[in-house]
MOPAC internal coordinates of N, CA, C and O (Angstrom, degrees):
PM7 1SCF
backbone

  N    0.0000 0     0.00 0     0.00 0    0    0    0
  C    1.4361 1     0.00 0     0.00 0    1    0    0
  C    1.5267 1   108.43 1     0.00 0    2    1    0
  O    1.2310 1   124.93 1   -43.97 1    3    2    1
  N    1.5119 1   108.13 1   136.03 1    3    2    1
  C    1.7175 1    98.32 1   169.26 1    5    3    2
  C    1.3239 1   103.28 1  -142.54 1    6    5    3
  O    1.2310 1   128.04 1   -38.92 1    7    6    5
  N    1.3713 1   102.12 1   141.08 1    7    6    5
  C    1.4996 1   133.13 1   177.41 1    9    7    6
  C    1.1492 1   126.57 1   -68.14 1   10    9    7
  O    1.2310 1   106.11 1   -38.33 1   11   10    9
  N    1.5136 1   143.40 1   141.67 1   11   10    9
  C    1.2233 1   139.18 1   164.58 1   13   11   10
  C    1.1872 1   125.36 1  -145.55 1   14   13   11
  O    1.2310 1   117.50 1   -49.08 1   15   14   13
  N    1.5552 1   122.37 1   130.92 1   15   14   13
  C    1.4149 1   128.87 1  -153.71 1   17   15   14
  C    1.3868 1    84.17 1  -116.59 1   18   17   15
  O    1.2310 1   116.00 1   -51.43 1   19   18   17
  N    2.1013 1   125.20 1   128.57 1   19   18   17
  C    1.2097 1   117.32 1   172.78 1   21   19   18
  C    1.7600 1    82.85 1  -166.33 1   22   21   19
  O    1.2310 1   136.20 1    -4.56 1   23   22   21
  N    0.9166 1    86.25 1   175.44 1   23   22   21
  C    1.7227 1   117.65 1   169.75 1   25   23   22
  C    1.5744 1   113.75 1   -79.77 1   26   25   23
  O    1.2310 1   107.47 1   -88.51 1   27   26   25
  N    1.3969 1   140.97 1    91.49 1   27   26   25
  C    1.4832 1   129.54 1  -165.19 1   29   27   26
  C    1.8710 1    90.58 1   -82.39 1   30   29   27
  O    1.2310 1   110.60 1  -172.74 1   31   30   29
  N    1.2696 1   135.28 1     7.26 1   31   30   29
  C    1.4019 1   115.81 1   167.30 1   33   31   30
  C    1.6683 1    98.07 1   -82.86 1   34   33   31
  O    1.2310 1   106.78 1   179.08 1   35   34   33
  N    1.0428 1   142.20 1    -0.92 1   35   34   33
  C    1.3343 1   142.07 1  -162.83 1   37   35   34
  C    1.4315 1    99.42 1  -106.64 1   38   37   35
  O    1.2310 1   121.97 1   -91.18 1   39   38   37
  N    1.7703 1   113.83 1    88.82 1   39   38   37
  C    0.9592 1   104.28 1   156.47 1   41   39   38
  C    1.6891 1   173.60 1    39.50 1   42   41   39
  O    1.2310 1   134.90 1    69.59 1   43   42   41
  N    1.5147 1    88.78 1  -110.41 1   43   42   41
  C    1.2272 1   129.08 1  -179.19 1   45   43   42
  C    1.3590 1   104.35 1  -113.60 1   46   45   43
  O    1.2310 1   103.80 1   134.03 1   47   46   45
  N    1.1832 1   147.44 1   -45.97 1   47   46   45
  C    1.6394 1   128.88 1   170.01 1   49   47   46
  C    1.8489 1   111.67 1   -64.82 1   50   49   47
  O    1.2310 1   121.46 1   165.83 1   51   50   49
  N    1.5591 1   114.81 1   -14.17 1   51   50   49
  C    1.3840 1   111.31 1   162.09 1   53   51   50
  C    1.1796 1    97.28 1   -74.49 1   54   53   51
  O    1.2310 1   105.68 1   103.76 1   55   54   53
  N    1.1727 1   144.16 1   -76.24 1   55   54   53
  C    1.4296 1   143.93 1  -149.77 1   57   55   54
  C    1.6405 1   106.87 1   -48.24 1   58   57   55
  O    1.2310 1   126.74 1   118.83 1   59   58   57
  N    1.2872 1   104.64 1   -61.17 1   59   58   57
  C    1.8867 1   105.73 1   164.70 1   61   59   58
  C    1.3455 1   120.44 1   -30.78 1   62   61   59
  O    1.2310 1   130.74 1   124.17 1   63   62   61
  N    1.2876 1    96.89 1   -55.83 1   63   62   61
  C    1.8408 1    95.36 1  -167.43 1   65   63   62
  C    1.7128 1   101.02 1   -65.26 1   66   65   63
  O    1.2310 1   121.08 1   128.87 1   67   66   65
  N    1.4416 1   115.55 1   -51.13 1   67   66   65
  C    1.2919 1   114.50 1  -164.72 1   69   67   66
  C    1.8548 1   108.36 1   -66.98 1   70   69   67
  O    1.2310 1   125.54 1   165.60 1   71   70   69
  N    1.5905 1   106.96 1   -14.40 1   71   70   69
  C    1.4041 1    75.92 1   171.91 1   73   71   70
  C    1.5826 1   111.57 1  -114.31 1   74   73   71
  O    1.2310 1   121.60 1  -168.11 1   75   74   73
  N    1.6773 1   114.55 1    11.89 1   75   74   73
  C    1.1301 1   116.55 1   171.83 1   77   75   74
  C    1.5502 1   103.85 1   -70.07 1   78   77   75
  O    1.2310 1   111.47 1   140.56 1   79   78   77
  N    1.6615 1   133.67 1   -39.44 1   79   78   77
  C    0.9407 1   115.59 1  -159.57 1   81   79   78
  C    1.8374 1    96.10 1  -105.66 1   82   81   79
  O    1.2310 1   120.03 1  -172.76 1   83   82   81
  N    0.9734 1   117.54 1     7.24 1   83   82   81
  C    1.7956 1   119.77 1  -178.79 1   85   83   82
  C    1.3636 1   110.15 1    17.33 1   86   85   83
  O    1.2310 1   127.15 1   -98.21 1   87   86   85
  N    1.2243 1   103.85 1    81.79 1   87   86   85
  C    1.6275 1   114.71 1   164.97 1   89   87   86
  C    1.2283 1   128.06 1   -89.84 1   90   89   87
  O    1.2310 1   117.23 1   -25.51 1   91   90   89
  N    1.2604 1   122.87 1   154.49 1   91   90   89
  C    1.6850 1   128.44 1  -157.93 1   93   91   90
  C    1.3194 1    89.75 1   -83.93 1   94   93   91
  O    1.2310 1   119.17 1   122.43 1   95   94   93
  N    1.8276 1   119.19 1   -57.57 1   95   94   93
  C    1.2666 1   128.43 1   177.62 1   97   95   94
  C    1.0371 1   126.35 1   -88.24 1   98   97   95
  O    1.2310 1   106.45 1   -23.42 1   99   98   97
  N    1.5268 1   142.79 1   156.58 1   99   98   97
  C    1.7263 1   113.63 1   169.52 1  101   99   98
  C    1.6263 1    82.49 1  -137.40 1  102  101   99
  O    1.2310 1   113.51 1     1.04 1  103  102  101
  N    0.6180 1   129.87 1  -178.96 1  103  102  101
  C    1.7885 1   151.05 1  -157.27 1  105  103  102
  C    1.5107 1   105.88 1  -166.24 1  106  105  103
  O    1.2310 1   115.68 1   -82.02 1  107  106  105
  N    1.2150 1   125.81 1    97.98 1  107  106  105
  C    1.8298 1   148.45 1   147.01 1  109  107  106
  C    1.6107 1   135.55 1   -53.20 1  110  109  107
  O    1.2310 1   133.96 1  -118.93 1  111  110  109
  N    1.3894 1    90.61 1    61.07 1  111  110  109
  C    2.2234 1   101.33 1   170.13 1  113  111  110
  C    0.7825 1   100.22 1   -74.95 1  114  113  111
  O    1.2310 1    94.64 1   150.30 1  115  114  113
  N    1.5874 1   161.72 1   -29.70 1  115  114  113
  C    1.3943 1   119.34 1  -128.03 1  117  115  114
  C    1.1112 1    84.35 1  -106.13 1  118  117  115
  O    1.2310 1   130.42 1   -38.29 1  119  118  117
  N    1.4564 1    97.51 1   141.71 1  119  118  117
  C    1.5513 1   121.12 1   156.58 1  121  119  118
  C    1.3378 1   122.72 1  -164.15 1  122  121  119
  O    1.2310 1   108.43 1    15.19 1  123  122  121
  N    1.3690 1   139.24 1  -164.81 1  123  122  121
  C    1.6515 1   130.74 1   154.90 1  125  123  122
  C    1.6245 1    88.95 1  -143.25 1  126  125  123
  O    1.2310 1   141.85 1   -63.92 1  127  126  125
  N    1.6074 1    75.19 1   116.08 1  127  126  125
  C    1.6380 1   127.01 1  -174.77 1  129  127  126
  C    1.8569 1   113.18 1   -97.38 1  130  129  127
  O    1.2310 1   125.64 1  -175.18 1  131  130  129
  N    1.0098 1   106.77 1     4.82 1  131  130  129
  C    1.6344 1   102.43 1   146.04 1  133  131  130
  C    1.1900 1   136.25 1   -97.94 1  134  133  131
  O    1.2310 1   128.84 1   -42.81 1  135  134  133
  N    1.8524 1   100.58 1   137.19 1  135  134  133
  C    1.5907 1    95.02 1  -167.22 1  137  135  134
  C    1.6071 1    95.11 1   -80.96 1  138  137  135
  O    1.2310 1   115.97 1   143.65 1  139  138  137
  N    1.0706 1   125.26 1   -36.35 1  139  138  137
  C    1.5576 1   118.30 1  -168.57 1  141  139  138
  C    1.3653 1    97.96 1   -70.21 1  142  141  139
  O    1.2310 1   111.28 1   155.89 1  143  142  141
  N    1.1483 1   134.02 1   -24.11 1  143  142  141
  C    1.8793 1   113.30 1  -179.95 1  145  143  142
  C    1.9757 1    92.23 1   -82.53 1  146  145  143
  O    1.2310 1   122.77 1   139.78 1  147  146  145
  N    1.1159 1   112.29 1   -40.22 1  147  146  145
  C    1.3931 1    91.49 1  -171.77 1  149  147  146
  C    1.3860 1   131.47 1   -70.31 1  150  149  147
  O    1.2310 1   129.46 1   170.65 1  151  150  149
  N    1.8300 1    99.38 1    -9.35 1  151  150  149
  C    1.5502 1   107.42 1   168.67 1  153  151  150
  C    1.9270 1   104.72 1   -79.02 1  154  153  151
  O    1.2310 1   121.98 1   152.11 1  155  154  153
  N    1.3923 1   113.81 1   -27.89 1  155  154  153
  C    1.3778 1    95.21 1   153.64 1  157  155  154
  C    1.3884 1   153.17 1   -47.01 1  158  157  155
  O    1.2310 1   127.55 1   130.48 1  159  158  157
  N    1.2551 1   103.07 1   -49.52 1  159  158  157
  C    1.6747 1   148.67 1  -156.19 1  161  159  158
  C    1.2282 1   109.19 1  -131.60 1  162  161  159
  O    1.2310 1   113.44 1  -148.69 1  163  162  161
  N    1.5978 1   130.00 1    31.31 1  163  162  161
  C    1.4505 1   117.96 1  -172.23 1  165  163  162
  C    1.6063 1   103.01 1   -76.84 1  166  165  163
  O    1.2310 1   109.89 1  -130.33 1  167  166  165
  N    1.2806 1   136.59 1    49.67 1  167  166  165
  C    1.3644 1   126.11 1   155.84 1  169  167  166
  C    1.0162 1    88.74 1  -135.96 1  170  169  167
  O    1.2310 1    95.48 1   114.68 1  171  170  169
  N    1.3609 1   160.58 1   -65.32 1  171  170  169
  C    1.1475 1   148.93 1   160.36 1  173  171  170
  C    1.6003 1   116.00 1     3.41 1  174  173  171
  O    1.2310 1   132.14 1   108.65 1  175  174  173
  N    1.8005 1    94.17 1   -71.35 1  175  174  173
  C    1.6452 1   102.34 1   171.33 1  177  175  174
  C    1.6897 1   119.27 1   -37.75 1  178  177  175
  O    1.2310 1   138.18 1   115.35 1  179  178  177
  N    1.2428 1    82.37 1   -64.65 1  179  178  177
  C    1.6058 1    95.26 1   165.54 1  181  179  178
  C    1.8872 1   126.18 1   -34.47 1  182  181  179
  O    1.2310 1   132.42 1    89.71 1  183  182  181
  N    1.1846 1    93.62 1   -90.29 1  183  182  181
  C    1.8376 1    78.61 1   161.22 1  185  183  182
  C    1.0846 1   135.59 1   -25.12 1  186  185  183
  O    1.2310 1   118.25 1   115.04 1  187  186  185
  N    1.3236 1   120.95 1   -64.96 1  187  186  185
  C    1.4084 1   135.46 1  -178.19 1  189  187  186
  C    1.4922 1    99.87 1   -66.03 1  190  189  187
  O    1.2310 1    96.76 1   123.39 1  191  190  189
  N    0.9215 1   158.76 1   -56.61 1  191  190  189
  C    1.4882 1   156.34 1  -166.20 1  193  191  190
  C    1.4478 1   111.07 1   -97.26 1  194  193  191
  O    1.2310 1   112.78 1   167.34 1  195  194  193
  N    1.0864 1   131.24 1   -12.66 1  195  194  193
  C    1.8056 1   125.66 1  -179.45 1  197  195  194
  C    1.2974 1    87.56 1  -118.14 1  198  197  195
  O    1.2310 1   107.48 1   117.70 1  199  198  197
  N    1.6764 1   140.94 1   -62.30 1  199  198  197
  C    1.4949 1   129.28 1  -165.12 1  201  199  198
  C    1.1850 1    93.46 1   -78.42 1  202  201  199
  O    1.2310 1   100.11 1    91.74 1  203  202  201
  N    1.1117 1   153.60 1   -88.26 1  203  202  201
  C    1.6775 1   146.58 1  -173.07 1  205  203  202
  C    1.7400 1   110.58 1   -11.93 1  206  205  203
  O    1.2310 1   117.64 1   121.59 1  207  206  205
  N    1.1750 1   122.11 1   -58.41 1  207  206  205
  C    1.4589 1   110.89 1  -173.27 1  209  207  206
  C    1.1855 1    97.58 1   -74.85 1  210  209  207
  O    1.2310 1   111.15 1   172.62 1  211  210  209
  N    1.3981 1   134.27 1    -7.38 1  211  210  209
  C    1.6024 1   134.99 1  -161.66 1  213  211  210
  C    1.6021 1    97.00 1   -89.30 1  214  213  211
  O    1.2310 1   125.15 1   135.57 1  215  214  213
  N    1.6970 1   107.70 1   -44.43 1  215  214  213
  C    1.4020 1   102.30 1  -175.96 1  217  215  214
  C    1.5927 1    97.11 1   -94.75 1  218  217  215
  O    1.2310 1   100.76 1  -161.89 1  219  218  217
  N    1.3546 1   152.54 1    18.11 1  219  218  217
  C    0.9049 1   115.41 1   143.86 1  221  219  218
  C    1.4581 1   120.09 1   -96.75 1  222  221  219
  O    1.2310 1   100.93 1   168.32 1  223  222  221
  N    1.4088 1   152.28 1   -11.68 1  223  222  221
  C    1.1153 1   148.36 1    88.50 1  225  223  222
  C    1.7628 1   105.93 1    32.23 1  226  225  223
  O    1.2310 1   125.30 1    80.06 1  227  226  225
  N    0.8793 1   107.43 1   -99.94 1  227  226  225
  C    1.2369 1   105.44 1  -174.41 1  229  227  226
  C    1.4779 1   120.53 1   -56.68 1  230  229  227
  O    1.2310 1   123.40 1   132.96 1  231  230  229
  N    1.4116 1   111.09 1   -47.04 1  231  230  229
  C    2.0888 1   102.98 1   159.32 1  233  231  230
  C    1.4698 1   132.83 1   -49.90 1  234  233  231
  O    1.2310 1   135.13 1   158.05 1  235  234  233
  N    1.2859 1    88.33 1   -21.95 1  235  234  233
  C    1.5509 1   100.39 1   173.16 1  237  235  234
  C    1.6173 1   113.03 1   -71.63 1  238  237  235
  O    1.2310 1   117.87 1   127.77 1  239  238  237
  N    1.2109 1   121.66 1   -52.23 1  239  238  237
  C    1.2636 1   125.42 1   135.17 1  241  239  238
  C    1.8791 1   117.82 1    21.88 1  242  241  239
  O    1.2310 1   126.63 1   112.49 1  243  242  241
  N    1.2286 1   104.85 1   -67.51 1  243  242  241
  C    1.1428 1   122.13 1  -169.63 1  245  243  242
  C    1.4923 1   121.12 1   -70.73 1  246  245  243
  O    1.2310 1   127.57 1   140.50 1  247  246  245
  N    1.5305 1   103.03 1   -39.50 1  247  246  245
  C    1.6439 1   112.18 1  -157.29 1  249  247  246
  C    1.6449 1    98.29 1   -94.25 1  250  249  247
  O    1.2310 1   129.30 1   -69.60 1  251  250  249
  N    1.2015 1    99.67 1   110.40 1  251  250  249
  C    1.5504 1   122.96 1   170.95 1  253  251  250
  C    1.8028 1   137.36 1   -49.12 1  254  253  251
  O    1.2310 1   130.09 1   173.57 1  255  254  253
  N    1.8430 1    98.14 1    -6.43 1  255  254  253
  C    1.1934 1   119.70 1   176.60 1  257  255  254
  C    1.5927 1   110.91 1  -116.04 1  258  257  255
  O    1.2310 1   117.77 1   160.86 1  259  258  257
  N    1.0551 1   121.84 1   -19.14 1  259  258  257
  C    1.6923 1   119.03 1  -179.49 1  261  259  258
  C    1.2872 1   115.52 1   -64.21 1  262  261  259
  O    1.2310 1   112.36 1   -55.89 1  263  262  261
  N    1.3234 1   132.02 1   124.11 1  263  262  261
  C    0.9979 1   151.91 1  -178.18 1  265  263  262
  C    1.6187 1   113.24 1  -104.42 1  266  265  263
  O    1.2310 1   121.17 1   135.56 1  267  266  265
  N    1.4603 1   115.36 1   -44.44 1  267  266  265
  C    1.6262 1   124.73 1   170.54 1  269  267  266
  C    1.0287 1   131.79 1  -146.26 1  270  269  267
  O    1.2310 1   117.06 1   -18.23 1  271  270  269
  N    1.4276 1   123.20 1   161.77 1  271  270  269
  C    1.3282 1   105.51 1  -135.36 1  273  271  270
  C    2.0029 1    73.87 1  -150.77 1  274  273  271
  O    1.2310 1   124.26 1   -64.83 1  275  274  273
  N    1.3830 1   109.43 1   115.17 1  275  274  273
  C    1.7366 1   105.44 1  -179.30 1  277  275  274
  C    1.5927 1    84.75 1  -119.92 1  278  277  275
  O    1.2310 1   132.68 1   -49.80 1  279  278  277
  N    1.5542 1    93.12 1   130.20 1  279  278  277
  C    1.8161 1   107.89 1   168.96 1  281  279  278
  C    1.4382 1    98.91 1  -105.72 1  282  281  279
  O    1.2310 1   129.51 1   -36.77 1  283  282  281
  N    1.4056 1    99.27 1   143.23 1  283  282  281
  C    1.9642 1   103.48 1  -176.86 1  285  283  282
  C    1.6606 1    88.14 1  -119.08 1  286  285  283
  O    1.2310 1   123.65 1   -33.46 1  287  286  285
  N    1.1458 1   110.60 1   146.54 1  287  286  285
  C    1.8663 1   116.97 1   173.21 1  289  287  286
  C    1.7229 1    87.49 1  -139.62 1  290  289  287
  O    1.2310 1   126.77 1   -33.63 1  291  290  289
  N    1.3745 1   104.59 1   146.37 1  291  290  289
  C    1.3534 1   117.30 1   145.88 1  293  291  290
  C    1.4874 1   120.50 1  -174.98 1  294  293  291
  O    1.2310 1   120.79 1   -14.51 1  295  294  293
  N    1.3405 1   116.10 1   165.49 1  295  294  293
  C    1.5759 1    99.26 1   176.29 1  297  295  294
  C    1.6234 1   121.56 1  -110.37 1  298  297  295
  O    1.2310 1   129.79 1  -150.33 1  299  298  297
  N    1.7836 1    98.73 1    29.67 1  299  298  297
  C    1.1881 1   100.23 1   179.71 1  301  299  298
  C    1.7526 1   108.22 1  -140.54 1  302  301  299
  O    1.2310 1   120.10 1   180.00 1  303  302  301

């Protein structure tokens, strides 16, 4: 299994990693999972959790071995 710590609003350094490491499976945490920061920052939230799965979605796109794709959401 390998891990990766990145920014999912980034594009193109998602797209790199996912096809540097071309995984059959990929597995989807990232997010920011507080409701009280997102009642701060609810566009922030927004980006990071609606464009992030949006661009990895679409990087995935790319990698010629993925077969599945598990999104995890929660607010805890």
């Amino acid at each position: 299994m390998v891990s990766e710590i990145g920014d999912v609003r980034n594009f193109n350094s998602l797209r790199s990693s996912i096809l540097e490491f071309n995984p059959d499976v990929l597995f989807h945490l990232a997010a920011q999972p507080l409701v009280r920061d997102s009642f701060e920052d609810p566009l922030n939230t927004y980006e990071i959790n609606v464009m992030g799965t949006a661009n990895l979605l679409q990087a995935c796109r790319f990698a010629p071995k993925l077969r599945s794709i598990v999104i995890v959401t929660t607010d805890k």
